[in-house]
N, C-alpha and C positions, 0 to 999 in steps of 0.2 A: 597391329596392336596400337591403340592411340596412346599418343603424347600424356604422360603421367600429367605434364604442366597442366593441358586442355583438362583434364579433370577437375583437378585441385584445384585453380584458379577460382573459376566462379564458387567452391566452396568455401574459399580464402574471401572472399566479398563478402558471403552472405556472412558469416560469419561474424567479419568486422561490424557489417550494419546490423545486425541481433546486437554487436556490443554495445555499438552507439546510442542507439537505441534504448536498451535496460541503462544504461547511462543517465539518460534524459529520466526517463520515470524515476528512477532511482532519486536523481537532484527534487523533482516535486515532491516524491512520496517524505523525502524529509523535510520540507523544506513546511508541508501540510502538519508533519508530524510534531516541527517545532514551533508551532505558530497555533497550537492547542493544548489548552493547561493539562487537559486529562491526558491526553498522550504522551506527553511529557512525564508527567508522574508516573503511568504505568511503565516507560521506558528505563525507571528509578531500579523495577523490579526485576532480581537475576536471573536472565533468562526470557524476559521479554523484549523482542526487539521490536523496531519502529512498524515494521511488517506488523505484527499481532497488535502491534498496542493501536494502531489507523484499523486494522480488522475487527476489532473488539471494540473498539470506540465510534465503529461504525454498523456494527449490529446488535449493539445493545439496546435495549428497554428501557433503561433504569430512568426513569422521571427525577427530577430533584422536588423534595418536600412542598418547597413554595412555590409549585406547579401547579395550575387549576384547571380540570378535568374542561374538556369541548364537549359541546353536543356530538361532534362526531365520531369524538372517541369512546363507544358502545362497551368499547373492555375496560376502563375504567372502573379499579373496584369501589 
C-alpha cells in the first residue's frame, strides 16, 4: 500500500497553485472592475458582484444615444 504522504503531496501543490493562481485573476478581474464607471455602478446593485457586473459590461449591446451608427454595423436600426 503506498505512502498516504506520496498521494497527497502533489494534490497539496496543485492545489495551492489553482489558489495562487484564482488569486492573481481575482486581483485583475477587480482591479478591470474598478477602473470602469459602469462596473462600478452595477457593483452599487444587491446582488451583483464584480464577476457579473465585468460579464454584463462585457456582453452587452447597449450603444449610448450620441453614438453614430458605421457603415459596418448592418444591425443598426
Amino acid at each position: 500500500m503506498p505512502d498516504l504522504a506520496e498521494i497527497v503531496e502533489p494534490l497539496l501543490e496543485a492545489r495551492s497553485k489553482l489558489r495562487e493562481n484564482f488569486a492573481a485573476l481575482h486581483r485583475k478581474l477587480l482591479a478591470i472592475v474598478r477602473d470602469d464607471a459602469v462596473c462600478r455602478r452595477l457593483t452599487t446593485i444587491p446582488g451583483v458582484s464584480p464577476v457579473v457586473a465585468l460579464a454584463f459590461t462585457a456582453t452587452s449591446t447597449f450603444r449610448p444615444a450620441s453614438a453614430t451608427p458605421r457603415r459596418s454595423d448592418r444591425s443598426w436600426g
